[in-house]
C-alpha positions, -999 to +999 in steps of 0.1 A: +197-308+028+235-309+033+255-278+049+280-262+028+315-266+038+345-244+033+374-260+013+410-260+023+433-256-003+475-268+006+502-251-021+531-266-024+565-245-038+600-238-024+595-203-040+583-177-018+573-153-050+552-187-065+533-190-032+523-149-032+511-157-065+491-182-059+474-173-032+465-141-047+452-159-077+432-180-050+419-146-025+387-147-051+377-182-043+362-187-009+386-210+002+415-214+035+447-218+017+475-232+038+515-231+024+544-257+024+579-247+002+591-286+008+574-321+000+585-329+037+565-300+054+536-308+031+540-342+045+539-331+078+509-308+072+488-340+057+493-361+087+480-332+107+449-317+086+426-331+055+426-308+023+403-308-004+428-298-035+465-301-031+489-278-061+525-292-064+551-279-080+569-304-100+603-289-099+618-287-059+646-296-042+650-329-016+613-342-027+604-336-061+566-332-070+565-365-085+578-386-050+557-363-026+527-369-050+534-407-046+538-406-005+504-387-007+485-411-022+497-437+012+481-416+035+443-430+040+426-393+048+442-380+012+439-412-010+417-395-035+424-362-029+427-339-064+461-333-072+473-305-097+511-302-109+520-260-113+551-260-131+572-232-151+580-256-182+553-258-210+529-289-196+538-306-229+573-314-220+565-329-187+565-365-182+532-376-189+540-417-169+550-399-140+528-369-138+493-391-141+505-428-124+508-407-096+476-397-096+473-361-107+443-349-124+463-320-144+494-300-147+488-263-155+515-241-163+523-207-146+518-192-178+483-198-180+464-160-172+452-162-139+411-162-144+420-195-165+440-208-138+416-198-114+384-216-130+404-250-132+411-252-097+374-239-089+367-267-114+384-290-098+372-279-063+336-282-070+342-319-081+359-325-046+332-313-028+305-329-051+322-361-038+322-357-005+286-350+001+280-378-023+301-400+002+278-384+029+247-395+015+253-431+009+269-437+046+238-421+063+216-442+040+235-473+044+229-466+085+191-466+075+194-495+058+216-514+087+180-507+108+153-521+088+178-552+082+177-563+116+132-558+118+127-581+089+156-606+102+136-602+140+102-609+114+124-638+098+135-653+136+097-651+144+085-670+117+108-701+125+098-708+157+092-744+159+052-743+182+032-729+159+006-712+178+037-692+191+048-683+162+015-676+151+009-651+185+047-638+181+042-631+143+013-608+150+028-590+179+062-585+157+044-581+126+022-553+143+056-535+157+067-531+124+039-516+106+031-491+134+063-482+148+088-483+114+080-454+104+108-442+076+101-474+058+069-486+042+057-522+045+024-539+040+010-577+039-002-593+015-026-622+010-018-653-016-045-637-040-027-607-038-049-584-020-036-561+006-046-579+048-021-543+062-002-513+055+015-491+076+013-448+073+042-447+056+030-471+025-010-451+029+013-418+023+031-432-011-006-446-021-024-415-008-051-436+002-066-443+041-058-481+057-096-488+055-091-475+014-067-502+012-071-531+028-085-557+005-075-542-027-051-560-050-019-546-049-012-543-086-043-524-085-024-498-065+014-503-080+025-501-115+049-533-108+061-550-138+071-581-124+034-585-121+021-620-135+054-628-141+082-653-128+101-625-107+069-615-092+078-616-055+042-630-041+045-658-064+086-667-057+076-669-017+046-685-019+066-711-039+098-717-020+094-701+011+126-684+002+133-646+017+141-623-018+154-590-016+156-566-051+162-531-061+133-521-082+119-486-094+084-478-093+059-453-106+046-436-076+032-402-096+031-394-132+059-371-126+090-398-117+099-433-105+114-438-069+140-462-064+132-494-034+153-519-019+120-542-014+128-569+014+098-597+013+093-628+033+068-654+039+038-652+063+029-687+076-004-697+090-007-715+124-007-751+105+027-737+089+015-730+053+022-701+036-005-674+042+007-642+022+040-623+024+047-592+044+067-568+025+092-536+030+095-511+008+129-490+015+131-458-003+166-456-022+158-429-047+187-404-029+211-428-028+205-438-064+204-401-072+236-395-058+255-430-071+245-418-110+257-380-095+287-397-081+292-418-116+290-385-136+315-367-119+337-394-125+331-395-160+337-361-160+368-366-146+381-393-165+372-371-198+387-341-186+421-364-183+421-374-211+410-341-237+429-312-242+414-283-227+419-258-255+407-273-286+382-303-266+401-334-288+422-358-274+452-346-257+490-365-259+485-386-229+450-402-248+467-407-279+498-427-266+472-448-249+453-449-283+480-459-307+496-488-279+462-505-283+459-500-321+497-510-320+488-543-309+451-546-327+469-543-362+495-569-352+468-593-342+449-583-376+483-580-399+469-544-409+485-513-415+485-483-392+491-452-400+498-416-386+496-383-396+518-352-380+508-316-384+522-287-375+508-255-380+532-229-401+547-199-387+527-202-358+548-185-335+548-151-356+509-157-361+514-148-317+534-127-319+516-104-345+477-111-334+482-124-298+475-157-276+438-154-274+438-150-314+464-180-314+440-202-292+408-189-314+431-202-346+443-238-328+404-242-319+397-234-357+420-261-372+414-289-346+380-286-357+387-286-393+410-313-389+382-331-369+362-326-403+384-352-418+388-377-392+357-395-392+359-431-386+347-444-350+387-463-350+402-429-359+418-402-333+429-365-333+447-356-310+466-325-300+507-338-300+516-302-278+516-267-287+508-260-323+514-298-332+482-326-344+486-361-347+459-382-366+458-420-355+442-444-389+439-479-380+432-501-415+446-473-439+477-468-460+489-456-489+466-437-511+438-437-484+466-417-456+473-393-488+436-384-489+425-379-453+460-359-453+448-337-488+411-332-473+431-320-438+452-292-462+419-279-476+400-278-447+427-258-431+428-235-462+391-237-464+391-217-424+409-186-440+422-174-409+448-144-423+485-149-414+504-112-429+533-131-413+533-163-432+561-171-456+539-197-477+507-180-476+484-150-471+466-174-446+468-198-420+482-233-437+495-267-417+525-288-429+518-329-425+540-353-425+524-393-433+537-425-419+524-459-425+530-494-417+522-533-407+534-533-369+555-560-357+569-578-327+605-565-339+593-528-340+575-504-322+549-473-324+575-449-315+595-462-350+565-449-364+560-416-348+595-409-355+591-415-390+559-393-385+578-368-376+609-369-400+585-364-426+568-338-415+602-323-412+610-330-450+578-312-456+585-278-436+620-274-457+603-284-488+584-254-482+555-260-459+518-260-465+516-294-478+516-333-472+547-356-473+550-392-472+579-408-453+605-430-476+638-444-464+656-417-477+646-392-455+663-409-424+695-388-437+678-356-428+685-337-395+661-341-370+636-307-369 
């Protein structure tokens, strides 16, 4: 129905070797790539052409990523346009505030292999152009809409005139230019008994019936309404107010689906001014609805990818600081404790180095879903912390509860027997944890919390890893890891 358009793709880097790269990682998607190495020529290039993806490198002299990200989003043609940070650093040291309340949708690292790379930004390009014919449907449908408006406010005007035999002569002349010459829309009238006095060829299409088929049949003979017999039944709401209703309502035209109508009904009056019947228009909306629940699920799509972690499919950092904030504050309100796991996965940088990345992400995938195994409560969140790190959010629990959910994480870990003939601790994969609990308070914070987290995980790694330590005072002494 709608042509396909090619998408124009703007990269942003003040190195020339960067920009090479990326466009050759881009030749395999059938897409015009244009080049800026400064926020300022990007700038320029914006005011001039619309893109439909924009890649930013964080780090660049005069105009960082950040600030031309920000200027971006004040020019009206690229207000939501998708935004990806590229950047050298590893994505978990960047500043998650910054990155996202610019409005990025992801920062990717060079590193990544280049088919990876590649089917993010095709991701992300498909989603862009999903919403732009979306945004195409509903304004040529509104523009539909806009027209059969101003017939049923003509049908309205006609019906108010104050001599009634005019109205009466201008009601039939108006009412018989909108059956016969609306053709997109279908609209029939109806008697007070509910039996059908017209209908136009676009409602005897829907019905599959003739005119002379029609005509004098009830309607809800014809249409599975069910506001039939009911107060919200349209017939009976004119018939006692006079009032002109218009509702979205779905209706079974086939056994197959319901179509979607914007039904627009107002009252008929007789030539002694009573109320006769109601004539009726049917708009057909199922497109538009169609494409607003398309429209919704990209953006759910969206707002999940931003906030899971794209390896392992758990939360990633930026979910879990918005996670423990809120819990932060539910506990105070509830005077409960909160508590926090820290894991880190032992000797994982030999387990790379000896079996490779792929086998590394195969083995992170492995243990977020074990750990998963042991995070079950709705209140509860895993989340991926960066790298080979897991953090565990408990709202309610302390004490001996934390020490189990941490024990059951340490044997499903062992229980994935993933070899490791680098390991110091073990013939197999194993994870060091590190538990924190407390009641929050106005005087403290959640960071307090992760940091003491953290320090005992660290006490746990040079007590000799592969097991689950509780933080105590004393281990504010130790180093930091």
């Amino acid at each position: 129905m709608y042509e396909a358009f090619r998408q124009t793709v703007l990269i942003v880097d003040d190195q020339q070797s960067n920009l090479m790269l990326l466009e050759n990682i881009l030749s395999k998607i059938n897409v015009d790539i244009r080049t800026s190495t400064s926020g300022e020529e990007a700038l320029e290039l914006l005011q001039e052409q619309e893109f439909d993806l924009i890649i930013l490198d964080i780090m660049m002299p005069g105009i960082d990523g950040i600030e031309t990200a920000n200027r971006i989003r004040t020019i009206s043609t690229h207000e939501f346009v998708p935004i990806i940070f590229i950047t050298s650093m590893n994505p978990s040291d960047t500043p998650d505030i910054e990155i996202y309340s610019c409005g990025a949708i992801d920062c990717l690292s060079r590193s990544l292999p280049p088919d990876i790379l590649r089917a993010k930004i095709r991701n992300f390009l498909d989603l862009s152009r999903h919403r732009k014919t979306l945004e195409d449907i509903s304004s040529k449908l509104s523009t539909a809409e806009k027209s059969t408006n101003e017939y049923i406010e003509q049908l309205e005007g006609a019906m108010l005139r104050t001599n009634q035999m005019t109205v009466e002569a201008e009601i039939a002349g108006l009412t018989h230019r909108l059956i016969f010459n609306t053709a997109s829309d279908a609209m029939w009238v109806l008697n007070k008994d509910y039996s059908i006095k017209q209908l136009n060829k676009a409602f005897s299409e829907i019905l599959g019936l003739s005119e002379e088929e029609a005509v004098g049949r009830k309607c809800f003979d014809l249409l599975d309404c069910p506001r039939h017999d009911s107060p919200d039944c349209m017939l009976s709401r004119i018939v006692a107010s006079g009032d002109h209703v218009e509702s979205d309502i779905e209706l079974c035209i086939s056994s197959e689906s319901e179509s979607s109508f914007i039904v627009s009904s107002a009252a008929l009056s007789g030539i002694g001014g009573g109320i006769e019947g109601i004539v009726e228009s049917f708009k057909d909306i199922t497109e538009r609805v169609q494409a607003e629940r398309a429209l919704a699920e990209v953006n759910r799509k969206l707002e999940h990818m931003a906030i899971t972690d794209g390896l392992t499919g758990i939360a990633n950092r930026r979910f879990f600081t918005q996670t423990i904030e809120n819990e932060w504050r539910r506990m105070m309100r509830e005077h409960a404790p909160l508590t926090v796991i820290m894991g880190d996965v032992d000797y994982f940088k030999f387990f790379n180095d000896t079996y490779g990345h792929s086998a590394g992400d195969d083995c992170l995938i492995a243990i977020a879903r074990a750990m998963k195994s042991c995070v079950l409560r709705s209140a509860d969140l895993l989340a991926r912390y960066g790298g080979e790190e897991f953090v565990a959010v408990l709202p309610g629990i302390s004490g001996d509860g934390a020490i189990s959910v941490a024990e059951n994480i340490l044997k499903a870990v062992r229980a994935q027997a993933i070899p490791h003939a680098e390991s110091r601790v073990s013939d197999h994969v194993s994870i060091s944890l590190g538990i924190a609990s407390m009641v929050p308070e106005r005087t403290i914070s959640y960071t307090d919390l992760i940091k003491q987290a953290d320090l005992a995980l660290y006490q746990a790694k040079m007590n000799g890893r592969n097991r689950a330590l509780t933080y105590s005072s004393d281990m504010n002494n130790c180093l930091s890891p």
